[in-house]
C-alpha positions as CSV (number, residue, x, y, z in Angstrom):
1,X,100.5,91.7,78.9
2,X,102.3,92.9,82.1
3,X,102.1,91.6,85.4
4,X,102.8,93.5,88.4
5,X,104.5,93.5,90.9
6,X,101.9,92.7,93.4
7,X,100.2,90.5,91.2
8,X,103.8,88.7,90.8
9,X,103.2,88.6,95.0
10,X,100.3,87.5,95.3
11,X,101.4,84.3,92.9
12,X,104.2,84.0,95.5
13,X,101.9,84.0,98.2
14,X,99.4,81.2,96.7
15,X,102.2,79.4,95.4
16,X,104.1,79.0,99.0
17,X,100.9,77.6,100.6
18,X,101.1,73.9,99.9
19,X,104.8,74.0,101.4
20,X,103.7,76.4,104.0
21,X,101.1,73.6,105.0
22,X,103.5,70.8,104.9
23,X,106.1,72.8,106.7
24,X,103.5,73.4,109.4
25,X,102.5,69.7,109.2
26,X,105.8,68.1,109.7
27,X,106.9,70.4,112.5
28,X,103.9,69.1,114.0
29,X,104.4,65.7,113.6
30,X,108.6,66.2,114.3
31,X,107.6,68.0,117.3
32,X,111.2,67.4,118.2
33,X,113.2,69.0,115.2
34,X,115.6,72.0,115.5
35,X,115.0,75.3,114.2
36,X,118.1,74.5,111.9
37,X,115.8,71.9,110.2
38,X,113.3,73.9,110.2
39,X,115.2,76.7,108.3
40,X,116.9,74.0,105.9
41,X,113.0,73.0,105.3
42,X,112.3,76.4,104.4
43,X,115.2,76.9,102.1
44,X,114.6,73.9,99.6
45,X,111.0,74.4,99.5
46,X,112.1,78.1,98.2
47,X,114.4,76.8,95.7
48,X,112.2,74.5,94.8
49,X,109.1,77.0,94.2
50,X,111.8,78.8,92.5
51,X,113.4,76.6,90.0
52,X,109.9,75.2,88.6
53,X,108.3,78.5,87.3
54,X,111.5,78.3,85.2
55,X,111.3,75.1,83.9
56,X,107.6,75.8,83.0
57,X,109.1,79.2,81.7
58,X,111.3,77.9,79.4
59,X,109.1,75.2,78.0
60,X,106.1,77.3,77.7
61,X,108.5,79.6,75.3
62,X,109.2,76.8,73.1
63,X,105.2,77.1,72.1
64,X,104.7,80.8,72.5
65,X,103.9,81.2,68.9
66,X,100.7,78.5,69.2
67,X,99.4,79.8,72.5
68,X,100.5,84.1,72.4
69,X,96.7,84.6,71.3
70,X,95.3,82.9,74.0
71,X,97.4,83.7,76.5
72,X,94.6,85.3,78.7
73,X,92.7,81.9,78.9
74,X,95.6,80.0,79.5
75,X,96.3,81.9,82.7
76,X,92.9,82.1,83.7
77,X,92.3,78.4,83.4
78,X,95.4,77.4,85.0
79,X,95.3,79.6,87.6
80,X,91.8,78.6,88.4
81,X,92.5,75.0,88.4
82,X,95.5,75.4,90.2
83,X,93.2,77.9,93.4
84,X,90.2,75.4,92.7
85,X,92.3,72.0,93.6
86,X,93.7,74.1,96.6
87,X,90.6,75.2,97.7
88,X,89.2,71.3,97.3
89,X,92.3,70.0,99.4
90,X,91.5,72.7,102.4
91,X,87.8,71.3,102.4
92,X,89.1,67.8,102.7
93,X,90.9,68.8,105.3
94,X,88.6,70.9,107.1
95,X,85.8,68.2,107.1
96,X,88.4,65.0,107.8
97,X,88.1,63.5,111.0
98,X,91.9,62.0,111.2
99,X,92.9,65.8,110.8
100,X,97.1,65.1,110.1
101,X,98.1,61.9,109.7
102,X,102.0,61.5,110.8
103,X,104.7,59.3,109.5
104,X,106.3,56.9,111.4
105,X,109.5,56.9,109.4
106,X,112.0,60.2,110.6
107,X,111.7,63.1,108.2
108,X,114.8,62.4,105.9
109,X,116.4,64.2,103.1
110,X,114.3,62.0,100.7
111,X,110.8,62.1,102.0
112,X,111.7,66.3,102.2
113,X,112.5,66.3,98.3
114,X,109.7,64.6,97.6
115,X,108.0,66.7,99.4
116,X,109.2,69.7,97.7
117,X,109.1,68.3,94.2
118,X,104.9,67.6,95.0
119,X,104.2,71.1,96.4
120,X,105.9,72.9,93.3
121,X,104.5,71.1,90.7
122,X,101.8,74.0,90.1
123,X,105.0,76.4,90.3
124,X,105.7,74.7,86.9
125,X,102.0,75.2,85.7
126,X,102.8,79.1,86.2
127,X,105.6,79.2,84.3
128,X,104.1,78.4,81.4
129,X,101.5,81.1,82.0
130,X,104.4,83.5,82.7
131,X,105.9,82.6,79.0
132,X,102.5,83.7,77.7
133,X,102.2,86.7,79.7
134,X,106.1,88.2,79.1
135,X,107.1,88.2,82.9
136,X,110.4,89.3,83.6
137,X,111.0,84.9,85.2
138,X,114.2,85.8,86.5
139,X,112.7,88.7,88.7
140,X,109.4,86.4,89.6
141,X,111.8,82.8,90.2
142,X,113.5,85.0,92.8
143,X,110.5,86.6,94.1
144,X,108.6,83.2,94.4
145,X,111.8,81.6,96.3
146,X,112.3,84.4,99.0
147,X,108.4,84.3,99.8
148,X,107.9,80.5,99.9
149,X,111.4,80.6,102.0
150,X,109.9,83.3,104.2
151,X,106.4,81.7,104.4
152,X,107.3,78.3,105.3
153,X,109.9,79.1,107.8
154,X,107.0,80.9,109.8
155,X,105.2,77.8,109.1
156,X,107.7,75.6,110.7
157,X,107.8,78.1,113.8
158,X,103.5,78.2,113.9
159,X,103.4,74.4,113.3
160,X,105.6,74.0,116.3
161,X,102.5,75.1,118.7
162,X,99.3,75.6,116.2
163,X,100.3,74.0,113.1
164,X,96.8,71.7,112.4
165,X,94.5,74.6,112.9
166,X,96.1,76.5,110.0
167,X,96.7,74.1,107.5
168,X,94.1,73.9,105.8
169,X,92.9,77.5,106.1
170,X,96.5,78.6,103.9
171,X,95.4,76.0,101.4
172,X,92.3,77.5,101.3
173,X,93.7,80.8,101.4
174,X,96.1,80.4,98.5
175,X,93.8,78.8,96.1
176,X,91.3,81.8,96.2
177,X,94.3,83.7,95.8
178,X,96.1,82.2,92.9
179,X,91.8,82.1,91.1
180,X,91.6,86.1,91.9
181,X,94.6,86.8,89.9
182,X,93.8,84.1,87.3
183,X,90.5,85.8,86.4
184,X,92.5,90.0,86.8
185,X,94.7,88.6,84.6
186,X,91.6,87.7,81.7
187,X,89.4,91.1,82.2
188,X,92.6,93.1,81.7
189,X,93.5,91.4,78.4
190,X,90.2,90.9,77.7
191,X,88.1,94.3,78.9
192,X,91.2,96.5,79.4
């Protein structure tokens, strides 16, 4: 199975959502930090978003012989859990009356990695569907970095002024993304 390109985008895209939220939400809450910040943000939630798909890569390719014949419904089912619980998370956010809720602690190096560690987990779930599907990981690692780095550094410049009024609609936005290319990715293999 080959992915494209665009497809390999649009992963990008819906992968980078949950950090572009948080990015958006902690500039709003640090209404104070400097655009350096901001761009540091940016860069380790790229690397981050980066570095799991391979981890998941890697592992997924110690099982490829058990899963290659169901490769389809692995990625479907992942990539569909993956948009749902996004598109849950925007609704919880949409209808929640505290709207963001700030920290009273500083934003430290800590608290960011932890940050960036929680919003890539799913980054890992995709590597494993991109050891089933064959994708060039190097190409999409590098891909998924420079668009999470390029998504949530215009996060941390929206957040700065509209921030909470986005947030949840990128969630929202990402999951039916990432659940689009889950269920192209089954009626190719299974229809084409």
């Amino acid at each position: 199975m080959y992915l494209d390109t665009y497809s390999l985008i649009l992963i990008g895209l819906g992968l980078s959502m949950d950090a572009f939220a948080v990015t958006m939400a902690n500039t709003l809450c640090y209404s104070n930090m400097k655009k350096s910040y901001i761009f540091l943000m940016a860069i380790i939630f790229g690397i981050f978003q980066g570095i799991m798909p391979l981890i998941g890569y890697f592992a997924g390719n110690f099982f490829i012989d058990y899963i290659s014949a169901i490769d389809h419904w692995i990625a479907l089912i992942l990539l569909s859990i993956i948009g749902i619980q996004m598109i849950k998370e925007a609704y919880d956010d949409m209808n929640s009356e505290d709207g963001i809720v700030c920290p009273t602690k500083p934003l430290s190096m800590k608290l960011l990695f932890v940050q960036a560690i929680a919003t890539s987990i799913d980054a890992l779930t995709i590597g494993i569907s991109f050891s089933a599907l064959h994708v060039k990981i190097l190409n999409a690692a590098l891909l998924i970095t420079l668009i999470t780095f390029s998504i949530c550094l215009l996060g941390g410049l929206i957040g700065k002024t509209s921030g909470k009024f986005l947030k949840s609609k990128s969630e929202l936005l990402g999951g039916v993304i990432l659940i689009i290319i889950g269920i192209r990715i089954f009626v190719e293999h299974m229809f084409l």
